[in-house]
Every structure is written in structure tokens, then in C-alpha cells.
N, C-alpha and C positions, 0 to 999 in steps of 0.2 A: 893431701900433703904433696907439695913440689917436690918433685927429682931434679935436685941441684949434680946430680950425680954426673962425670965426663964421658960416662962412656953409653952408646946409642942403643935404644932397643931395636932388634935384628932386624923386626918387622917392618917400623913404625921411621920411616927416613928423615922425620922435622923434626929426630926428638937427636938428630946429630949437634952437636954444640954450635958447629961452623952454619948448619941451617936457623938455625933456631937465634943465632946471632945476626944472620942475615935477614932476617925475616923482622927482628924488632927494630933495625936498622930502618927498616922500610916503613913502617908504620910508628916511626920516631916514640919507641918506648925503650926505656931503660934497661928494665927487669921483665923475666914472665908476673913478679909478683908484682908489679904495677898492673895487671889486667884485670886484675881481682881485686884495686882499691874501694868499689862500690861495694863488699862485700863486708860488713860488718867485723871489727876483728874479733869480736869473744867468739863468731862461729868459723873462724880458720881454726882448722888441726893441727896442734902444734906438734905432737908427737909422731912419732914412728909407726905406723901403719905395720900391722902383723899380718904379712905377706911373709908365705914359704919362700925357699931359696927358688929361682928358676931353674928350671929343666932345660935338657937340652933337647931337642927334636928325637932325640933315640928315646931319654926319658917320658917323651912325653906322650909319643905313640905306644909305650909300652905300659904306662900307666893310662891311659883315653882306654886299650885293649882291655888291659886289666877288669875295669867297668863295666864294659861292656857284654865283657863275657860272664859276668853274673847272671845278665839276661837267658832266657831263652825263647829263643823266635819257632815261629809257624816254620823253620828248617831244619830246627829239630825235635818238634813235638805234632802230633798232627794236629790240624786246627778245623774247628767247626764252627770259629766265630766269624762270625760276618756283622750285621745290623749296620749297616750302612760301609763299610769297607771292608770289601769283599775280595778274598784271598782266589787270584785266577791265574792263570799259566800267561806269563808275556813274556812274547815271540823274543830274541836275541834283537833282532834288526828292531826292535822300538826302542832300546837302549842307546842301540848305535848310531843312530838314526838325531833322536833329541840330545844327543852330547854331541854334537858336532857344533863346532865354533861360532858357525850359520845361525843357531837357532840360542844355543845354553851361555845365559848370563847371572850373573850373580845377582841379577836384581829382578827376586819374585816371576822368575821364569819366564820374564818377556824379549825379546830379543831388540834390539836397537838397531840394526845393520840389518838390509834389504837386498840378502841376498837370497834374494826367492821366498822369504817367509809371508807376504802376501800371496802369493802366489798358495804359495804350502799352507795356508789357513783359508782360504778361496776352495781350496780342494776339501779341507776339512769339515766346511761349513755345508758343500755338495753332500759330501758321505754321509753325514746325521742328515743333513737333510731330505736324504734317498732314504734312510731309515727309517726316522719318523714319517713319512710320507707328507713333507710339509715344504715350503717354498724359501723360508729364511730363516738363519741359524747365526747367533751370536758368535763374537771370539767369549771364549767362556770365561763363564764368573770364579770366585774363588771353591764354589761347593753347589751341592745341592739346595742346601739349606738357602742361601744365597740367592741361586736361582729362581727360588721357589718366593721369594720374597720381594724379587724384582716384579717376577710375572705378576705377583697380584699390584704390587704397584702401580704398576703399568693397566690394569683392569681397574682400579681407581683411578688414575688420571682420564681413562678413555672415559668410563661411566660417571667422575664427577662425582660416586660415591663412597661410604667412609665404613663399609662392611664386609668381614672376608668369612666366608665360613668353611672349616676345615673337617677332615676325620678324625675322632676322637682315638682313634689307631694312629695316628701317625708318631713319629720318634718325638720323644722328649726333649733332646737335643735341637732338632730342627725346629720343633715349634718353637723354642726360645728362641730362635736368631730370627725365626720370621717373626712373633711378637716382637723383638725388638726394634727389628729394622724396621718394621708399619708403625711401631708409636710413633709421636701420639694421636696420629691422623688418622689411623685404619684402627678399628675394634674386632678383634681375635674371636669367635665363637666356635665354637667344637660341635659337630653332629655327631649323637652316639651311633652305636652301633649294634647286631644282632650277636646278641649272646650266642647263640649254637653256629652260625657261619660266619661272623666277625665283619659282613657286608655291610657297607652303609646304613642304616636305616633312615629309607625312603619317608615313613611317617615322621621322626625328629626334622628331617630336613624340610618336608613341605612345612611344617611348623614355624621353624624358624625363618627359610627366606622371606622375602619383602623386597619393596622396591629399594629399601638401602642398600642391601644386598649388591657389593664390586664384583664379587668372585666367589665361585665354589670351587674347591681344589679335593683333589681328590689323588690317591695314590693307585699305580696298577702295575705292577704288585706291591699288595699295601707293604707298608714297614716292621709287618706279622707274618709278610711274606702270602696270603692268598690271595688268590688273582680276586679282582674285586670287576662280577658279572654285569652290574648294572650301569653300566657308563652312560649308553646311551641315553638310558633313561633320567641319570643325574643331569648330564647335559642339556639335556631336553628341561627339564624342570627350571637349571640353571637362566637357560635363553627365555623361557616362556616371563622370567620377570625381567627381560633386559640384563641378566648378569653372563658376564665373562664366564669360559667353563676353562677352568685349568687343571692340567692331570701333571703329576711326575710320575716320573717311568722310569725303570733299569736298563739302560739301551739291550745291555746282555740278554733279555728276554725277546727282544722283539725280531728272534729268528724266530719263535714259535706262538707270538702272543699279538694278535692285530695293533699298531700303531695307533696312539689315542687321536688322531683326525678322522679316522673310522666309525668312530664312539661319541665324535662330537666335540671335541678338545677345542679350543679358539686358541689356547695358547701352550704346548708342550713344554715341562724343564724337567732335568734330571742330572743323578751323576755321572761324570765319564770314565771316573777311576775305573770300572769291569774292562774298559776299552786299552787295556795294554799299560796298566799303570802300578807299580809294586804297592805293596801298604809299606808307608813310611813314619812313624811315629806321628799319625797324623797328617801327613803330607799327600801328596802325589793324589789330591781332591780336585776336581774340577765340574762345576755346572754347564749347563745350558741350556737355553731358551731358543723354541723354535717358535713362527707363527706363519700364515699365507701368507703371500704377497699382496696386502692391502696396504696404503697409504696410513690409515686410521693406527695399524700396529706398526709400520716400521717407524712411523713420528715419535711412538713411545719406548723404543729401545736406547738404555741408557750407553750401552756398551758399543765397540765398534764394529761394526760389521764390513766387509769385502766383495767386494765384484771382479765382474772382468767387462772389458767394454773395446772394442775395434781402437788403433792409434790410427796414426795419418801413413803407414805404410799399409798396403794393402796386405791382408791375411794375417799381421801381427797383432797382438792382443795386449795387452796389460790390465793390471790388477790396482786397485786400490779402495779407499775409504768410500763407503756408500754413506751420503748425505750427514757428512763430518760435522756440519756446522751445529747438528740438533744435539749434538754430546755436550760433555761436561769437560772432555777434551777443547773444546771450540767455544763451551759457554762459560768455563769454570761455575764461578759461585752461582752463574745466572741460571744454571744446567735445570733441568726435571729433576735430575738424581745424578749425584754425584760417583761418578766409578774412576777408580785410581787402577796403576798398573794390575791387568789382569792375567792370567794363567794363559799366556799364549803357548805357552811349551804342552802343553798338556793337549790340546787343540791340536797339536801336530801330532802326539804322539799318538791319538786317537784317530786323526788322518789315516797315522800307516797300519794301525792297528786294522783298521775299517778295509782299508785298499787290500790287506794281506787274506783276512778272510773272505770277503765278495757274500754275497746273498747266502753261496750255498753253506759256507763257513760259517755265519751265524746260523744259520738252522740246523747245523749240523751240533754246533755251539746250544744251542738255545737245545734241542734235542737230548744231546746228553746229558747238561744239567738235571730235569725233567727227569730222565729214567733214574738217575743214583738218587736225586732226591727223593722219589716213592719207595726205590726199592730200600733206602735207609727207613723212612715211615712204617714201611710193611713188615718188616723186622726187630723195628724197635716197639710195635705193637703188641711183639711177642712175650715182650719182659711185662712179667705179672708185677701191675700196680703200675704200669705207665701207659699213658691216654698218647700216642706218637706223633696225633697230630690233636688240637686241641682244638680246631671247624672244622665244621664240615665243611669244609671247601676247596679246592682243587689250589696245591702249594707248587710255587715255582722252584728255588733254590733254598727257601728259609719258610720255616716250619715251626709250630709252637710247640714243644713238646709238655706236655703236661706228669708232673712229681706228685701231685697234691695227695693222693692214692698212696705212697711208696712208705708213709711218715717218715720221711727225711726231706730237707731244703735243700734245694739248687746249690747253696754254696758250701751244703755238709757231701755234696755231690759233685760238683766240680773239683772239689780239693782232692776227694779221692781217684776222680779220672788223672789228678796230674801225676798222681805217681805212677798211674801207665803211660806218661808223657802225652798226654792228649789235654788239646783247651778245647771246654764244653763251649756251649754253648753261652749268649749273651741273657743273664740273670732279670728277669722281669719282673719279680718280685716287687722293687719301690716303686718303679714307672708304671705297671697297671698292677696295684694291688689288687684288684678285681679278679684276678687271675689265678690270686695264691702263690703257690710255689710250679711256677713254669718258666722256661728259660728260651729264647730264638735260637735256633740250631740252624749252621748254614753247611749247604754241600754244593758244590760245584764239579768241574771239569778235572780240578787235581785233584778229588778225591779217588783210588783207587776200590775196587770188592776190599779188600783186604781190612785198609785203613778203616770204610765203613763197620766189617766184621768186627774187629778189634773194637769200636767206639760200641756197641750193640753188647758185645760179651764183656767189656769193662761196666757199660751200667748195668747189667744185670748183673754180674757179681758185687757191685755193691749196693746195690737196692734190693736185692735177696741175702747180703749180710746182719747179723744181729746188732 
């Protein structure tokens, strides 16, 4: 329905009488309802559109609050969910830092004005790439999952092949976006894994590769959270048929976890959220993909990447687009792969996150993680009828705990932790029915003794109730 109405909405400045008369002036039309004569008329609405009264900006922040405050957030319940967005302590100065005018735009976090943001994503791209111990580092994708779907992309256009084989551990969620994004040119196959350690299984995967075989991807720390030991030897299997070895990684980890180019990795991605970024209803995700500096992989990087290169005054430097022409910015439709505005804000905020801690800050990082997560293990091992950690295998931040033992479900379990205001753990019951009733439990750096204690004597009093 047309608003024939005179008076202007607050926001919206063409919907003034005197513009919106100006405007039809100019493109010699009568009426707004001549713009809409190719529009059949039995499907205009003739009637009155049931729209409440407008508010006014006191009402309307006071009702958006209202909303909102039905919620309750990880700030006022303790939380131990993590499974791919993970709850970690950032610094003030990454806040203040990425809202500055410089960098924060309304559109998908990319910034349009050059002032210093080459420069600021130049240094970004250094940081992971000192981390990973790797040579070249994208402006980041929209996620992990993302990330992780380009890299094997990119491991089929180099190998020319039309197969990806993955961990039958990895998240649910992300395999679907990487199934997606490879149809219908790359074929999806899953390698199981060892019931008592949740590692790879080495005999499924000699099985299954072949020379169709793009890429084996493989997670470290899997998305079950165990550090997953056989890299090397993945990789190695991986090359011995000509295939790409691609790993995703938790940057968070790799103050105490060797960098997957150690293991064999030809192409590293992962998420940067750990790296100084809040959990937003989904938001504040960012990937990335790192590889050597070989010609054969920077040709297949869809996204933009940055340098620095000597100008014509002597000792001054500047920043920009490394080999712009082979994107989808430069080739549009002609592109390898198509990438639209990407998370540059997020690349920065990772920058300073990176800059502020230094080498010894991640390992001091990657360190505590480590001791609270065993010593929550070791204590929740204590509650009769729960298995703490569900492999045998050495956990980073996120651990399986195992219920199957307690006769109660994950979610006749979690509901009772919320009345001690604590969120359990992520529910694995539908995603690896295999598992039974087991839930991913994540501990980091903002967990406190305390918080831990509390979550350890909250399930044991209700797994020891009738």
C-alpha cells in the first residue's frame, strides 16, 4: 500500500512530499502509482496495511530493551558452550580500535577509505602468518566453514580433481557449507574415525584415497576438541597420491600446539573469532587461509591479499593489492571463484589482538587454556556415571563429556544446569548419534576455579538426583 500520507518518515528523506515531487518531476512521471502500472491490478493492496502506531525513539529503545532483556547472555550465566564460537576475554583496545571511523562501516565490515587499512591488514596478514608459520595469509573470509571450502577449492583447481576427503568428526554445520559451496564439482566423502581416541582412522583413509583425490582436510583440534596426533602421517599419505593436505586450526591453540606446516599442511584455514572478537548472535566470525609463497597457490587465492613494496622515494614503502588482476574483483563473472565484500574489520581486529599478545601471550594463552580444561576433566571424572572426557586423547579447550552412564539426556541435563545459571555444554546427541547422550563442553581463559567448581557440583547434583 502507497503512503499518500503528507507528512515525512523521520528516517527516510525522499519520502518528504517536496522530494518525492521533485524526483517524479525529473523522471517525467505523474504519480508514485504510475511506477507500479506493469503491476497487474487484482495484485495491488487496496486496503490498509495493519501496522501498529509508530514509536517514538524513547519508545522504541525502551521496547528493542524490553526484548532483549528476556535473553540471557554468557554475562550473566556461566558458559561452557563453545563448538565453534568460542567465549574468550578481548582486550578493550580491540573494540576501540575496530570502531574507529578508519576502519567501521556499515557495509559487511569492509572499510572503503585508505586510511592505513592496507597498511593495517598488510600487518594482519604478517601476524597469522608468523603464527601459522606460513608465507601468505588472505584478507579473511566470511567463517571458517568458508575458509575451509575455498582451500579445497583451490586444491581442485590446482590438482584438476573432483574429490575432497574430510573427518567424519568434524561439525555439522561446516560440512554443510563446504558440501555446498564444492557442489556440484567436488564430491564430499567422510573418513571415520577411532572409537576409543576419535583420531583419524588411518586404514578408512588409505581406503578411500585415489588419484581422484583434491584434498584431505583434516581438523587440529578436531571439532570434538582432541588434538588429532597423526598429521604428519595424514599429510604424507595425502602427497604420496598427489593430493593437497589441508588442516583447520584454532589460532588460540597454536601458542602450545605446533603450527600445521610442521605436520605437512600445503594449505592452513581456520577461525579468527578466538583472536579478540565478542560472540554476536552469530557474528563477529571470520576465516582464513594461509599457504607458502609458491606461485602455483597464490594464482588460486580467490580473496584479496596485500604487500608492501619500495615507492620512488628512497626508504618509503607502501601497501597494496598483490596480483589484483587474478580475483573476481578484476575478473568478476570470468573469476576462479567469486568473493564479494569480505570481513576486513575482523582482519584488523585480529592484527591488534595478535600485536598485543606477542609469542609469549599466546603461549601463555594457549597454556592456561590447557591447565583449566584438564583440571575441569579431572574433576568431572569424579561424578559417578560420567566418562569426563569421552577419547582417549589429549583435549585442548573442548572436551566430550560423556552422560550415557548417568540414565539422564544432555537436555534433561542442561536444563537443570540453567537453574544454576550456567549453559552446558553443546548437545551431540543428533550430530553424532554414535555417541549417545554426550555434550562438547568448552573451557577457556575466562573461566575462573570457582565457575569450574560450580559447573562440576551443579552436575553432580543432578546426575546423583532421583
Amino acid at each position: 500500500m502507497i503512503n499518500h500520507k503528507k507528512n515525512a518518515h523521520p528516517y527516510i528523506p525522499n519520502t518528504a512530499p517536496s522530494v518525492q515531487a521533485e524526483m517524479l518531476k525529473e523522471i517525467g512521471v505523474e504519480s508514485i502509482d504510475k511506477l507500479f502500472d506493469g503491476i497487474p491490478d487484482e495484485l495491488h493492496f487496496k486496503g490498509e496495511m495493519d501496522i501498529p502506531k509508530a514509536l517514538t525513539e524513547f519508545e522504541l529503545r525502551r521496547h528493542m530493551e524490553g526484548l532483549l532483556n528476556k535473553n540471557k547472555s554468557s554475562n550473566e550465566y556461566i558458559n561452557f558452550l563453545g563448538a565453534g564460537c568460542w567465549q574468550h576475554f578481548v582486550p578493550a583496545v580491540c573494540d576501540e580500535v575496530n570502531q574507529r571511523s578508519e576502519f567501521l562501516t556499515a557495509y559487511a565490515g569492509e572499510p572503503y577509505e585508505d586510511h592505513g587499512r592496507y597498511q593495517a591488514l598488510f600487518e594482519y596478514q604478517s601476524l597469522v602468518a608468523e603464527l601459522v608459520d606460513m608465507d601468505v595469509v588472505n584478507v579473511p573470509t566470511f567463517d571458517w566453514g568458508q575458509a575451509a571450502a575455498t582451500s579445497i577449492r583451490m586444491a581442485a583447481r590446482m590438482t584438476g580433481r573432483s574429490e575432497v576427503l574430510l573427518p567424519k568428526t568434524i561439525a555439522t554445520d561446516r560440512y554443510k557449507i563446504i558440501k555446498n559451496y564444492c557442489s556440484p564439482d567436488i564430491e564430499c566423502r567422510l573418513v571415520d574415525y577411532d572409537e576409543e581416541s576419535g583420531q583419524l582412522s588411518i586404514e578408512d583413509l588409505e581406503e578411500k584415497i585415489s588419484t581422484k583425490t583434491a584434498a584431505v582436510y583434516i581438523e587440529n583440534p578436531s571439532f570434538l576438541g582432541f588434538i588429532e596426533t597423526q598429521g604428519q602421517e595424514i599429510s604424507d599419505i595425502a602427497q604420496q597420491f598427489g593430493a593437497i593436505s589441508v588442516v583447520g586450526v584454532d589460532p588460540s591453540s597454536l601458542g602450545v600446539l605446533a603450527p600445521p606446516a610442521h605436520y605437512g599442511a600445503d594449505i592452513v584455514c581456520g577461525e579468527l573469532q578466538p583472536l579478540g572478537m565478542h560472540m554476536n548472535y552469530g557474528g563477529g566470525q571470520a576465516g582464513f587461509i594461509a599457504t607458502r609463497d609458491e606461485e602455483k597457490f597464490i594464482q588460486e587465492f580467490p580473496s584479496r591479499l596485500f604487500g608492501i613494496v619500495p615507492t620512488i622515494v628512497e626508504g618509503e614503502y607502501g601497501f597494496g593489492d598483490v596480483a589484483y588482476e587474478r580475483t573476481s574483483f578484476a575478473l568478476r563473472e570470468k573469476g576462479k571463484e567469486s568473493v564479494g565484500t569480505q570481513t576486513a574489520l575482523w582482519g584488523i581486529t585480529a592484527g591488534v589482538y595478535l600485536s598485543l599478545l606477542g609469542p609469549e601471550g599466546m603461549h601463555e594463552l594457549g597454556q592456561t587454556i590447557l591447565q583449566k580444561s584438564q583440571y575441569t576433566i579431572q574433576q568431572l571424572d569424579k561424578v559417578q556415571g560420567v566418562q569426563s572426557s569421552r577419547f582417549k586423547a589429549t583435549s585442548f579447550k573442548e572436551f566430550v563429556v560423556d552422560f550415557n552412564q548417568t540414565g539422564k539426556t544432555v537436555e534433561e541435563i542442561h536444563n537443570k544446569l540453567l537453574d544454576n545459571e550456567i549453559f552446558g555444554g553443546k548437545d551431540l546427541s543428533k550430530d553424532f548419534p554414535e555417541l549417545g547422550q554426550c555434550a562438547l563442553y568448552c573451557v577457556t581463559e575466562v573461566h575462573s576455579k570457582e565457575d569450574i567448581d560450580k559447573l562440576v557440583s551443579s552436575i553432580k547434583e543432578v546426575v546423583e538426583s532421583e
